[in-house]
N, CA, C and O atoms as CSV, one atom per row, in Angstrom:
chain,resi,resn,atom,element,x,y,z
A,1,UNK,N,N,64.695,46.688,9.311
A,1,UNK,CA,C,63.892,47.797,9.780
A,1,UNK,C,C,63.848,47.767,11.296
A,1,UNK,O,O,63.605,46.766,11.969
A,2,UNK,N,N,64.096,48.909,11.725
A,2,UNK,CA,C,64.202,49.141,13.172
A,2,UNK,C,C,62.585,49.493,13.849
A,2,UNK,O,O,62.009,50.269,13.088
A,3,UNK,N,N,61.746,49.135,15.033
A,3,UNK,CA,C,60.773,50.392,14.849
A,3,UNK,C,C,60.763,51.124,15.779
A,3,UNK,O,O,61.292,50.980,16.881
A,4,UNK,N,N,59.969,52.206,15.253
A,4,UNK,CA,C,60.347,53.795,16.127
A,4,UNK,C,C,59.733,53.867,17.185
A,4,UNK,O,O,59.975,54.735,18.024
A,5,UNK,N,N,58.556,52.684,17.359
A,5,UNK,CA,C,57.832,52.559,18.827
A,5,UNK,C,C,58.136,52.215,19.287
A,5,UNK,O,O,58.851,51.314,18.848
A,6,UNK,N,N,58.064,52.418,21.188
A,6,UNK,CA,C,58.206,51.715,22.349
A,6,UNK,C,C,58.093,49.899,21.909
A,6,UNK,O,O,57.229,49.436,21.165
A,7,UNK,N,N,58.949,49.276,22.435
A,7,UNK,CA,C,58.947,47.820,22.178
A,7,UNK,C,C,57.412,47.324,23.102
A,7,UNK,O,O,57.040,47.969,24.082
A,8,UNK,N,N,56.891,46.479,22.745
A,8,UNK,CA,C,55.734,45.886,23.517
A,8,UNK,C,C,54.642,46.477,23.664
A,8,UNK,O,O,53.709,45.959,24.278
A,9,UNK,N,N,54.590,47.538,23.179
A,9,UNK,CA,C,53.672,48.530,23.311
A,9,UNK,C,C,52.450,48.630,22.243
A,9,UNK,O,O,52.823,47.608,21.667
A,10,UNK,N,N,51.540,48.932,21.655
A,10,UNK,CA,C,50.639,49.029,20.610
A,10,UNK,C,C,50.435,50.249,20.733
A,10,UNK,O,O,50.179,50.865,21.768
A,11,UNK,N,N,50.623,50.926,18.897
A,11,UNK,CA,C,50.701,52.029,18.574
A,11,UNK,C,C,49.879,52.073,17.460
A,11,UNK,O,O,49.707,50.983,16.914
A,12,UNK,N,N,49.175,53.291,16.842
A,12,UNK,CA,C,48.366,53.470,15.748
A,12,UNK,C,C,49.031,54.479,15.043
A,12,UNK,O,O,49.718,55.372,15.538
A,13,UNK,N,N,48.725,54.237,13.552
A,13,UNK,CA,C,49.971,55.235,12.672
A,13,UNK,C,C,49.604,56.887,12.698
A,13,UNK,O,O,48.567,57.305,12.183
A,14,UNK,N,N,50.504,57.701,13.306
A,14,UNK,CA,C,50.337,58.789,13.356
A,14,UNK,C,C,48.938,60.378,12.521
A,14,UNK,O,O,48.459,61.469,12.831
A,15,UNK,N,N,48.927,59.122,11.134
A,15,UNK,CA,C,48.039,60.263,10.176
A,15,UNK,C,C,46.494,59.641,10.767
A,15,UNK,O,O,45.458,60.257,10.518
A,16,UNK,N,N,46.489,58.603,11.414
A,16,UNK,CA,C,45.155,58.088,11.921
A,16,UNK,C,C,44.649,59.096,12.702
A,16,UNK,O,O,45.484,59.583,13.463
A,17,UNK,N,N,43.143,59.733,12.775
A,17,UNK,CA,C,42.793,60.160,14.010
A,17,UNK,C,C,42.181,59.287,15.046
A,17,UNK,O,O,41.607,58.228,14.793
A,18,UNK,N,N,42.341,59.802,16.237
A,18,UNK,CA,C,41.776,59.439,17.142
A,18,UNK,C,C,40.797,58.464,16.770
A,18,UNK,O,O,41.298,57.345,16.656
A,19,UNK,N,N,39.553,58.514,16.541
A,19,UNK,CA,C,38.362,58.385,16.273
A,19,UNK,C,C,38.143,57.406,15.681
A,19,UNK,O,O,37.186,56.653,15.862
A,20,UNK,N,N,38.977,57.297,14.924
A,20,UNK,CA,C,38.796,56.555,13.143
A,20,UNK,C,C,39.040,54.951,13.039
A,20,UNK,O,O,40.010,54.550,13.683
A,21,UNK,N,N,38.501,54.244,12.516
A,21,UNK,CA,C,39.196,52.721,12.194
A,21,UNK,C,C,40.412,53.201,11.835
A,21,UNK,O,O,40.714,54.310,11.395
A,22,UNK,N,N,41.542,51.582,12.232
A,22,UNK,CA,C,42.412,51.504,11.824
A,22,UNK,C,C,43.019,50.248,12.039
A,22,UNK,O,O,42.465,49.199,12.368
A,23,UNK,N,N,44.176,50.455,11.826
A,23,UNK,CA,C,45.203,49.245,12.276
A,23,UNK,C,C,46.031,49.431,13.491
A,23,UNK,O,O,46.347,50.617,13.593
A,24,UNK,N,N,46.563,48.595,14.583
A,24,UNK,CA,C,46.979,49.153,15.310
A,24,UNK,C,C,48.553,47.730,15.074
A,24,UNK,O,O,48.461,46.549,14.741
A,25,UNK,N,N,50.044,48.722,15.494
A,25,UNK,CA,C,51.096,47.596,15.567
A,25,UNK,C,C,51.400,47.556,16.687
A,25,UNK,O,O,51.094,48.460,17.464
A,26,UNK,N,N,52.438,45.935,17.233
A,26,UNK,CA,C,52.965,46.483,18.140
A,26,UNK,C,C,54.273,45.463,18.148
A,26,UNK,O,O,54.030,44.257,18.101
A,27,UNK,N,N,55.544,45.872,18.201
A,27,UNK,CA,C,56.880,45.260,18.020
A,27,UNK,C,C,57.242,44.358,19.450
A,27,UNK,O,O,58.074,44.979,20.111
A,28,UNK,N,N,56.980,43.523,19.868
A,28,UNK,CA,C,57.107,42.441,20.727
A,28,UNK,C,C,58.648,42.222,21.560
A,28,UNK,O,O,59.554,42.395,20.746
A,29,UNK,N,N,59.023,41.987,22.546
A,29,UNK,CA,C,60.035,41.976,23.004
A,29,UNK,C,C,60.902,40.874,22.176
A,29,UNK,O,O,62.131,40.931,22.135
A,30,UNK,N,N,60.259,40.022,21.623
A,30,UNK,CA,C,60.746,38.113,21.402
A,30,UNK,C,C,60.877,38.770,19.571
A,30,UNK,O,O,61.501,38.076,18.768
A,31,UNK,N,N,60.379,39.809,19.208
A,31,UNK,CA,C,61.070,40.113,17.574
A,31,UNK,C,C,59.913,40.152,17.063
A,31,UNK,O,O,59.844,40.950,16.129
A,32,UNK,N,N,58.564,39.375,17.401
A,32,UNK,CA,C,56.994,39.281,16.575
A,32,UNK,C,C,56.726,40.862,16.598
A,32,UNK,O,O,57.100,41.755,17.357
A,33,UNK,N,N,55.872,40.835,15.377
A,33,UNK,CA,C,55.522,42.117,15.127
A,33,UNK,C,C,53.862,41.459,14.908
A,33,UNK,O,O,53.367,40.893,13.933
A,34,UNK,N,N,53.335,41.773,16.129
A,34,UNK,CA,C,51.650,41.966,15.855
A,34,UNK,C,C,50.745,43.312,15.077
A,34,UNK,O,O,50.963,44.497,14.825
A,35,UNK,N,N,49.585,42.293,14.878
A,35,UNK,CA,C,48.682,44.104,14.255
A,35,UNK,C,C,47.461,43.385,14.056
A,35,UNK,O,O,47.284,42.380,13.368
A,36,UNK,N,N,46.410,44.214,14.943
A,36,UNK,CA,C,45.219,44.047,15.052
A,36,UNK,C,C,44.462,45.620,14.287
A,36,UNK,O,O,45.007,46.597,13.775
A,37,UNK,N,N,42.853,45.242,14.536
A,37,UNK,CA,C,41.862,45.957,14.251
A,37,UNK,C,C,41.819,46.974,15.358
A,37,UNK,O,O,41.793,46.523,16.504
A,38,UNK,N,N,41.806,48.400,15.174
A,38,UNK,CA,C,41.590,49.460,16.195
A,38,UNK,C,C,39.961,49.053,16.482
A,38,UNK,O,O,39.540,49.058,17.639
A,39,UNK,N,N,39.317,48.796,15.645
A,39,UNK,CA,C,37.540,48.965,16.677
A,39,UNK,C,C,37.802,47.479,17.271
A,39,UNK,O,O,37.089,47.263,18.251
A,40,UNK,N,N,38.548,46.533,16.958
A,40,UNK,CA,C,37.820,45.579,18.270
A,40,UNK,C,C,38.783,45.731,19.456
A,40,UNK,O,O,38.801,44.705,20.136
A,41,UNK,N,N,39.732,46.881,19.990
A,41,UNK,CA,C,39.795,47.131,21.211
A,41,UNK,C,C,39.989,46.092,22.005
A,41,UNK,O,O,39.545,45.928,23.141
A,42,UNK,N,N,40.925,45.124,21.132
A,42,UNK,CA,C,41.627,43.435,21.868
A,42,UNK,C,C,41.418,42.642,22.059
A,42,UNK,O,O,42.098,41.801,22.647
A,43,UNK,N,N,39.869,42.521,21.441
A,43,UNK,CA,C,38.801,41.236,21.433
A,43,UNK,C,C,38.827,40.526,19.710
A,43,UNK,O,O,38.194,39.542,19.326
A,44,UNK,N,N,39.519,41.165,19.118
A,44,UNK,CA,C,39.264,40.996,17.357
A,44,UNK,C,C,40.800,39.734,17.554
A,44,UNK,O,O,41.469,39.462,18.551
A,45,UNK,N,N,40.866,39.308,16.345
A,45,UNK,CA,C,42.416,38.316,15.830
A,45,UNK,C,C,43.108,39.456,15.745
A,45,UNK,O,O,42.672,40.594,15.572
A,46,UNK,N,N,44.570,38.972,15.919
A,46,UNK,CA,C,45.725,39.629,15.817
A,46,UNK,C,C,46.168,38.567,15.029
A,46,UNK,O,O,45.973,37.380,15.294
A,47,UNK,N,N,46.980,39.156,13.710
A,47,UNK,CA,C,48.210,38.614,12.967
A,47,UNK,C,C,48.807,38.894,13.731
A,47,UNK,O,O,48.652,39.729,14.622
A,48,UNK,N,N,50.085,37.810,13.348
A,48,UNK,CA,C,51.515,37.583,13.564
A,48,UNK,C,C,52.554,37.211,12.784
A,48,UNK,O,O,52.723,36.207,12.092
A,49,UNK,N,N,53.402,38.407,13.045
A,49,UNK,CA,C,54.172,38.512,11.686
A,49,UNK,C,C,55.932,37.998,12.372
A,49,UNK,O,O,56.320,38.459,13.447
A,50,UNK,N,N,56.666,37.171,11.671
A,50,UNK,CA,C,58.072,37.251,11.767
A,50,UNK,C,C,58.245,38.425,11.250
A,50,UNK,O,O,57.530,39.053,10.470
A,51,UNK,N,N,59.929,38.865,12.063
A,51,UNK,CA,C,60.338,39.687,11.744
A,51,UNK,C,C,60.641,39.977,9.797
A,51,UNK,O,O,60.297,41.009,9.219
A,52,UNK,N,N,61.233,38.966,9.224
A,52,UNK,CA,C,61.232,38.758,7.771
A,52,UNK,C,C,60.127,38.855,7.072
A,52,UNK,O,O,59.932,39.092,5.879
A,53,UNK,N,N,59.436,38.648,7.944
A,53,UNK,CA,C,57.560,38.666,6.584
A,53,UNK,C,C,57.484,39.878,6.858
A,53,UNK,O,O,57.251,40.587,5.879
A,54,UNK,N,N,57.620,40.530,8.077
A,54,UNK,CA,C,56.790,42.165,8.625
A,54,UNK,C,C,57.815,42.772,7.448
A,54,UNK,O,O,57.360,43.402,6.493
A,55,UNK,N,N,59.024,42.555,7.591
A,55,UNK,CA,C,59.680,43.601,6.055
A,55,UNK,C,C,59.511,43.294,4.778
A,55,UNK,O,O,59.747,44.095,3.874
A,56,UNK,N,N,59.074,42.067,4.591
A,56,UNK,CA,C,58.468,41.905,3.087
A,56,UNK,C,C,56.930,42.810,3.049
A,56,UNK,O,O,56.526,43.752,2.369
A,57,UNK,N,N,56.456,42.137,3.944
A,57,UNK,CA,C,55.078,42.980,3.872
A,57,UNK,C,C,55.288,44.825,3.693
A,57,UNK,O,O,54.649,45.638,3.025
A,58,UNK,N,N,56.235,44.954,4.431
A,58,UNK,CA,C,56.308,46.512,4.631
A,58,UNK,C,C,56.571,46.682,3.267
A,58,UNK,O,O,55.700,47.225,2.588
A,59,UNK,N,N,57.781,46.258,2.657
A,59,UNK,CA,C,57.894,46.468,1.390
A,59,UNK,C,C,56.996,46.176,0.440
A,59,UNK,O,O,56.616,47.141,-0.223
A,60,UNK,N,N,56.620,45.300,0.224
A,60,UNK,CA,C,55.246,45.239,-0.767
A,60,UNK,C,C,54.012,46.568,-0.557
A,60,UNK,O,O,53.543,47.251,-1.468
A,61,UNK,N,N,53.710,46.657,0.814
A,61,UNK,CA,C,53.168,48.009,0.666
A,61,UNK,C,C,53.658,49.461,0.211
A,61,UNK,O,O,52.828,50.307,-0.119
A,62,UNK,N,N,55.319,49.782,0.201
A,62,UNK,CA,C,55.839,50.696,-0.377
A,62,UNK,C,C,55.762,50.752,-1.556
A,62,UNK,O,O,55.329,51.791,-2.055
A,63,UNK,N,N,56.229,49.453,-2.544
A,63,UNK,CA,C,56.086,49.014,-3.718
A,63,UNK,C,C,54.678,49.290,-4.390
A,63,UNK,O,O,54.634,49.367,-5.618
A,64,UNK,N,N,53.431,49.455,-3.573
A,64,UNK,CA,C,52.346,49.174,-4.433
A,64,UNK,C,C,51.380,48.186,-4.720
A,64,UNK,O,O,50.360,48.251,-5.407
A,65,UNK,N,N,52.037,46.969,-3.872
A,65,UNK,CA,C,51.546,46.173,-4.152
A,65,UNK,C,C,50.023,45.984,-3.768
A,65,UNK,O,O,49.298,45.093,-4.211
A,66,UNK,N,N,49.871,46.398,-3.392
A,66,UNK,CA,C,47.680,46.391,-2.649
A,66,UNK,C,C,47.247,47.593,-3.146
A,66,UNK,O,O,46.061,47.758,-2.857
A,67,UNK,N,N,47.774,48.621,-3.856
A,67,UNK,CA,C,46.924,49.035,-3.949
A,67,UNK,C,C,46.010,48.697,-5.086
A,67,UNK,O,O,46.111,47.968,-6.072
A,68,UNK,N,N,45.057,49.502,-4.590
A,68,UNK,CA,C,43.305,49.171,-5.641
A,68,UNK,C,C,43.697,49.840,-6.992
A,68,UNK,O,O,44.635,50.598,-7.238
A,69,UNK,N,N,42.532,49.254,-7.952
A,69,UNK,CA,C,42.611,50.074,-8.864
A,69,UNK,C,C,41.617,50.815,-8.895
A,69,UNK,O,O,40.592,50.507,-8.287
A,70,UNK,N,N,41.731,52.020,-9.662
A,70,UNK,CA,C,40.777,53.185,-9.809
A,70,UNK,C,C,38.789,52.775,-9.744
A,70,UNK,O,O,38.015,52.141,-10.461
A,71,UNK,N,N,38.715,53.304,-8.891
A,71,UNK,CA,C,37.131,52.818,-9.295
A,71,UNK,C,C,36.447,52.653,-10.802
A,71,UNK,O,O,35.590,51.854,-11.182
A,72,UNK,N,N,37.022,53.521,-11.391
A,72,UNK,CA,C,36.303,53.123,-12.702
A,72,UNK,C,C,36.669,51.626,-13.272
A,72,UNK,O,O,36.149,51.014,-14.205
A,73,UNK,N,N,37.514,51.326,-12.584
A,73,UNK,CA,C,38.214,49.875,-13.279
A,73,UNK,C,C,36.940,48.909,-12.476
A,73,UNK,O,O,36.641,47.924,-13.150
A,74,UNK,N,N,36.116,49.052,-11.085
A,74,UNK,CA,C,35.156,48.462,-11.225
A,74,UNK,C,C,33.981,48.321,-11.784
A,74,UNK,O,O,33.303,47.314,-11.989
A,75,UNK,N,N,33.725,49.929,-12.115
A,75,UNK,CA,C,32.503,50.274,-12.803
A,75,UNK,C,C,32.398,49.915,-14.126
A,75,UNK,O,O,31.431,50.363,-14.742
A,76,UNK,N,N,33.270,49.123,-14.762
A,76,UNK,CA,C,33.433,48.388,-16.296
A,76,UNK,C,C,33.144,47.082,-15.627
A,76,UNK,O,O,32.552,46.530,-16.554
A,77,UNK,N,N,33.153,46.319,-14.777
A,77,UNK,CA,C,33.436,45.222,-14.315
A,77,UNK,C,C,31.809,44.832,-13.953
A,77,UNK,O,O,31.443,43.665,-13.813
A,78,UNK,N,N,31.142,45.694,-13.860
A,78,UNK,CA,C,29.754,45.544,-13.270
A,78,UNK,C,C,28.715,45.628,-14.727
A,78,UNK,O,O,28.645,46.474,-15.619
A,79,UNK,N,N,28.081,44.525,-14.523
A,79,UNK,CA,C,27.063,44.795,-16.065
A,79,UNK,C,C,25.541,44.919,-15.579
A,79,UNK,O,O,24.914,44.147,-14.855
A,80,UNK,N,N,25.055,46.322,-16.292
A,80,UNK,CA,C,23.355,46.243,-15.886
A,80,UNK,C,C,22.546,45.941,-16.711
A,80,UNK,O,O,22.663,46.453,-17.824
A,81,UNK,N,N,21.440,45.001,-16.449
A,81,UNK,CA,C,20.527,44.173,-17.042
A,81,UNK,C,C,19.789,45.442,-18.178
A,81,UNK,O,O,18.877,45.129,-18.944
């Protein structure tokens, strides 16, 4: 995977608004692919990803892999007294 951002730079994914939490990436001159928290504004942890994990990861998120299941799948999961 190539990326489409400026190298070194930190970028937030296009469908994000302005405003909003998010994730922010940024593709490193040396090949690391960082990604922090948009509200802590560079004071929060940054992961660090090899180039090989950032495309597994990418792929596992294409795949499906995180996503949640339907809320009702928690609302069975919860028992009231």
């Amino acid at each position: 995977m190539s990326p489409q951002a400026p190298i070194d730079q930190w970028f937030k994914a296009e469908e994000s608004d302005p405003g909003t939490d998010g994730v922010e990436v940024k593709f490193a001159v040396d090949g690391s692919i960082y990604v922090r928290d948009s509200r802590a504004r560079g004071t929060g942890p940054i992961l660090t990803f090899l180039p090989q994990a950032w495309e597994a990861f990418v792929r596992a998120v294409l795949n499906g892999e995180f996503d949640r299941p339907p809320m009702s799948m928690f609302d069975k999961a919860i028992t009231h007294p």
